[in-house]
N, C-alpha and C positions, 0 to 999 in steps of 0.2 A: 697349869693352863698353858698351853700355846699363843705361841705372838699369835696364829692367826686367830685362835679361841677367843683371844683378849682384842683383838680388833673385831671383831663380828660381836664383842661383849658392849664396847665401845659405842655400835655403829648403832646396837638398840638400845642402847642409852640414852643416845642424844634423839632417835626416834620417837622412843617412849615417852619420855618428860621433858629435855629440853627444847623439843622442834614444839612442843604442846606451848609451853610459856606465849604469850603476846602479851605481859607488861614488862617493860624494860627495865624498870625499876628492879623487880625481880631478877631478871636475868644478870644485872648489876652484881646485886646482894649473893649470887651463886660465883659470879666472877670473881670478888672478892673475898670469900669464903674460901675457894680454890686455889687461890693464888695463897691463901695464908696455910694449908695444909699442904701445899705443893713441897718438898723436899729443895731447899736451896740446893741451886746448881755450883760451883765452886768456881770463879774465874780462875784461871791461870795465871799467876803474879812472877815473870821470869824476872822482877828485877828485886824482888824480895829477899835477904838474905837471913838464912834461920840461924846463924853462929858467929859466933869471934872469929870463928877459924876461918870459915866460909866469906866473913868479909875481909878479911885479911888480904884471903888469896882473891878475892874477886881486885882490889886495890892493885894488887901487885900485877895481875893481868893487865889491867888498865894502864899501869906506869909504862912497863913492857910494851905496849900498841902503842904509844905514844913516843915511846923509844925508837920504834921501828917506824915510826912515822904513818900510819894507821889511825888518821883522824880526819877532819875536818874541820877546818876555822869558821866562827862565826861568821864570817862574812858569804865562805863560800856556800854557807848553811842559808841564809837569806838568801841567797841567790837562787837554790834551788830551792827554796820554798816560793818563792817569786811565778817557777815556772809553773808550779802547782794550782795555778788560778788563772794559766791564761787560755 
């Protein structure tokens, strides 16, 4: 099937039986039923470390930035969160 096969599949879909529905409840009980057959999405976790190795080196990067001076202090961190609200 083509995406657009699958969108024109879609569009009499919601035509057919879902525009039909008028109790909410229903429409509800379809929401939730979808959303529980729906394939979780997978967030992207960049500060997850999968190994020993991996956090080793991620440590050792970190010590290195701070070496070089590549940080920010507390203090200057509340400051720029300060300006994020005005």
């Amino acid at each position: 099937m083509t995406a657009m096969e699958l969108q024109q599949w879609k569009q009499n879909f919601i035509r057919d039986y879902l525009d039909e529905i008028e109790d909410m409840e229903v429409l509800e009980k379809i929401k939730k039923y979808a959303k529980r057959i729906m394939p979780k999405k997978e967030t992207p976790r960049p500060c997850v470390v999968h190994s020993k190795e991996e956090m080793i080196a991620k440590v050792r990067e970190a010590t290195a930035q701070v070496e070089r001076g590549e940080y920010i202090t507390d203090e200057e961190l509340s400051k720029e969160i300060e300006t994020w609200f005005r």
